[in-house]
N, C-alpha and C positions, 0 to 999 in steps of 0.2 A: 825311713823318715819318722820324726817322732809328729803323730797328728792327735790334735782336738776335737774332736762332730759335740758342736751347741745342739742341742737336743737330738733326743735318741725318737724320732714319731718315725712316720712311712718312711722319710727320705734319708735321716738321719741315721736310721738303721740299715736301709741298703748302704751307705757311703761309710761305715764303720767296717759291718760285717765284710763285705769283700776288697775295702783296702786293708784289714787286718790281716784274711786270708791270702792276702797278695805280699807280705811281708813285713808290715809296719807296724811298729808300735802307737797304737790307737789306744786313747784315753777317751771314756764318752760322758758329758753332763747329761743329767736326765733328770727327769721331776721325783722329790725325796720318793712318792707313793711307790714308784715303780723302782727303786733303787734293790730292794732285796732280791728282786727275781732277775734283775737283768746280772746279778753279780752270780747268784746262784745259776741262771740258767744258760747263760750267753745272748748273744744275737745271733737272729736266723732270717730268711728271707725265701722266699717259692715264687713260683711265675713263671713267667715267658723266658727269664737269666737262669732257668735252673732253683735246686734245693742248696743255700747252704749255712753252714753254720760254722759259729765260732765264738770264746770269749775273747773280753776283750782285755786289755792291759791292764786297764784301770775303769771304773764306776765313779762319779761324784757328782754330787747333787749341787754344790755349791762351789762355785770360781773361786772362791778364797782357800781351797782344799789343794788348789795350783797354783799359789803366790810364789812359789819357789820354782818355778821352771819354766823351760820356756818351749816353744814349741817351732817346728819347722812348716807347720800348716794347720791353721785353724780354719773348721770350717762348719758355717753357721746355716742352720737349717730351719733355725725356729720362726713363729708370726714373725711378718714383718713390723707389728706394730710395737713390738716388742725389741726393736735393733738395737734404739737409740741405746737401751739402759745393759741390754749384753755388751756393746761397744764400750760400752762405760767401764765396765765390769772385767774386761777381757783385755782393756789396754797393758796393765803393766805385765804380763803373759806375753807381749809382743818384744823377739830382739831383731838384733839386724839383720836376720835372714828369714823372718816370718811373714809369710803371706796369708792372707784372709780371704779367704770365698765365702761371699753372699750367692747363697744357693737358693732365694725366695724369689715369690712372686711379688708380682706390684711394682709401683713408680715411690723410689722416695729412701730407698736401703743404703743407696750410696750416701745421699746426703746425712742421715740420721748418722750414720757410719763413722764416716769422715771427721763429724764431732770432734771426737777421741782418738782416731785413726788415722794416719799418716795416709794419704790416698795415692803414694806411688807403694804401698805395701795392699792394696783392694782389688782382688779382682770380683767378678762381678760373673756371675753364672744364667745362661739361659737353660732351666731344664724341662726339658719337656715328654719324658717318661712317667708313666703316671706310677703309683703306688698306694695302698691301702696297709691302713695297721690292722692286725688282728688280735692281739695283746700287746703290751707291753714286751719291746725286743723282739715281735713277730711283726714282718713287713710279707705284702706279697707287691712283686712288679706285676702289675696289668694292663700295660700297655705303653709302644713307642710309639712316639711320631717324628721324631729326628733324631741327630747326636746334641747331646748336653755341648753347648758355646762357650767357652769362657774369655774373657776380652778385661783390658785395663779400659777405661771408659775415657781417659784423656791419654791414651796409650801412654803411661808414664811406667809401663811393665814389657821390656824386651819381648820381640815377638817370638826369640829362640826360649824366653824361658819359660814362657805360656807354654810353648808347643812340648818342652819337658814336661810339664805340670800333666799336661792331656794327656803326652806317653804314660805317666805313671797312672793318670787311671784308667786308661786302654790296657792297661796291663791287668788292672784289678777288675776288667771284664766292664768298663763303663763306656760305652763309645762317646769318643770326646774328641770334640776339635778345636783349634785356637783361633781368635781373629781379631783382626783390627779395626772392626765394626760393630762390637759388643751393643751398642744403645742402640742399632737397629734390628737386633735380635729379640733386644729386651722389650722395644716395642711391639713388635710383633707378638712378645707373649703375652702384654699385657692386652692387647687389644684381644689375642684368642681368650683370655680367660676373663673378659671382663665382659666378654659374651656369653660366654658359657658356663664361667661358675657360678655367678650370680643367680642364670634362668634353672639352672642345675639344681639350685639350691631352694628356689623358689616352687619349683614344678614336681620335684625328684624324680627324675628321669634321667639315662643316658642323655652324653653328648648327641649321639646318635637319632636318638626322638626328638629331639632341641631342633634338630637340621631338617627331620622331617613332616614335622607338625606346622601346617601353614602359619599359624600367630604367630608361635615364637620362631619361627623364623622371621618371620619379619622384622620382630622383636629385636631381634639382632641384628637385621640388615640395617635397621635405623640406628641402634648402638653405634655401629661400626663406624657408620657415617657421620653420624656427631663425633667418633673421635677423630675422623680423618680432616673435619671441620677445625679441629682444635690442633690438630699438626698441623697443619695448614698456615693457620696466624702466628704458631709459635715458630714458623721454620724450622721443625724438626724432623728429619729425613729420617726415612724409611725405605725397603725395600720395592716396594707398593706403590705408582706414584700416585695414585688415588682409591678411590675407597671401593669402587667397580672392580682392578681387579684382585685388592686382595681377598674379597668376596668371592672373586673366582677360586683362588688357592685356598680359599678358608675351606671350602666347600667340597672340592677336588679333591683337596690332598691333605688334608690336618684333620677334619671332622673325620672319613673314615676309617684313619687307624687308630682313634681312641671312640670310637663306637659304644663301646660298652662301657665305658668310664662314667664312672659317679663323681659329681665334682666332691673336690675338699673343704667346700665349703659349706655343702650340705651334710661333711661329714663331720663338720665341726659344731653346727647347730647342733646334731643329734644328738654329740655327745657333750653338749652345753658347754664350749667353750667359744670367745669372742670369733667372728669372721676375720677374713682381710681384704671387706668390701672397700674400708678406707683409702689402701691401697691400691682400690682397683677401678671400680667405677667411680668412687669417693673423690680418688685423686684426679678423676676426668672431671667432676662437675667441679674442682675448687680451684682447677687451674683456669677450665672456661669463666666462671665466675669473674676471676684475675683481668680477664679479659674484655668481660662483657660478652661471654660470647652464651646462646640456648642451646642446653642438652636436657632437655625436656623430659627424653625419655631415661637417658642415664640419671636423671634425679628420682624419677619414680621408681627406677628398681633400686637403687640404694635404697628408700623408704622403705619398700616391701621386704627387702634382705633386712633391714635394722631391726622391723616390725615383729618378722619372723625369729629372729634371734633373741628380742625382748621378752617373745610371750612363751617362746623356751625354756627362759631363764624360769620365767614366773609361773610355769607349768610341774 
């Protein structure tokens, strides 16, 4: 297949490097700064998936370097606050047999998306593998806690052709499964990370400390509950029928096998680029808002992630 990876950071670089080494002509967009080393050097990836390495077809910094062609799979890794204007950008790159995966975090990828986007060609990714960059075109996996989901979100994408899409990255060593419940996966992640990157980012600590330090835990358990407040009025189904026990599975089975995970969004302060608290907790207070509904505490940690980010910048 001929594929596109929208930015080359932690996840972007796993998703090039071993679907290239799995046979495909892989093009990768990446920030002008890091364009010479990623042409000279390749992509490479270490972790829990093994060492590997590879270049890639092509390097380019800018969409308009690919006005002439079109692709069989584009697939976009970058902020989510950043969709709308890639969608924008990446439209005329779309022909009649190109699919788009939104591989981010947060509420709001599909819409921005959609824009520009034909939304029986979107699908929409749950991942939930963590990764870390170490330079530019260097990713390490450090950790799973499921297989990556992918789902048409108004299932307007055959379920046999999903289930292709997941063989092909099953094959380039991704475990990936297909379904027809994609927005209750994606809820599920947003509610994991809008507990955990936020405090993650505030605290700098493992997930794992997050779960065991009385505050923040608690911290979270009221998180959680204000969001399960706000599914509630919106009728949006979830796995979970309430907020009790997906605090049991939060706790059981998703905090201990990313234990040692640093969120990404403390790793984004550090290295002075915007959060995507907007999409995370942000989108939880602006929907409640909508509503009239109080998330009290989800407004305080937006503040303190904004605040923290601010004086980063200004540091």
């Amino acid at each position: 297949m001929k594929i596109l990876v929208i930015g080359l950071g932690a996840l972007g670089t796993v998703y090039s490097c071993l679907l290239s080494l799995s046979g495909h002509e892989v093009t990768g967009l990446s920030r002008p700064a890091s364009l010479d080393k990623l042409k000279k050097n390749g992509v490479n990836i270490s972790g829990i998936w093994g060492d590997h390495k590879t270049k890639l077809s092509n390097v380019v910094s800018d969409v308009a370097e690919l006005l002439d062609q079109k692709f069989d799979m584009i697939i976009v890794t970058v902020k989510s606050y950043i969709t709308k204007e890639i969608a924008e950008q990446i439209a005329p790159l779309v022909g009649d047999n190109t699919y788009i995966f939104l591989l981010q975090n947060g509420y709001g990828n599909l819409e921005a998306a959609a824009k520009f986007l034909p939304e029986d060609k979107i699908v929409l990714g749950r991942v939930i593998f963590g990764s870390e960059t170490l330079t530019p075109g260097e990713s390490k996996v450090t950790v799973i806690a499921d297989d990556v989901i992918i789902g048409s979100p108004k299932n307007l994408i055959k379920l046999e052709l999903l289930e292709g899409f997941a063989g092909i990255f099953r094959k380039a060593l991704i475990p990936t499964k297909a379904s027809l419940e994609i927005m209750n996966y994606i809820w599920g992640k947003i509610i994991y990370n809008s507990a955990l990157n936020s405090l993650g980012a505030i605290f700098e600590v493992s997930y794992g400390k997050l779960a065991e330090e009385p505050v923040t835990r608690d911290l979270m358990n009221q998180m959680i509950r204000e969001i399960f407040d706000l599914l509630r009025v919106q009728n949006i189904p979830t796995f979970w029928p309430d907020a009790q026990s997906y605090l049991t599975t939060f706790y059981n089975d998703l905090v201990p096998p990313t234990y040692a995970h640093h969120s990404s969004m403390l790793q984004d302060i550090r290295s002075g680029r915007h959060t995507e608290i907007d999409a995370l907790n942000g989108a939880v207070v602006e929907l409640a808002h909508k509503f009239g509904l109080p998330v009290p505490v989800n407004e305080v940690i937006v503040a303190m992630v904004k605040a923290k980010e601010n004086m980063n910048y200004r540091h």
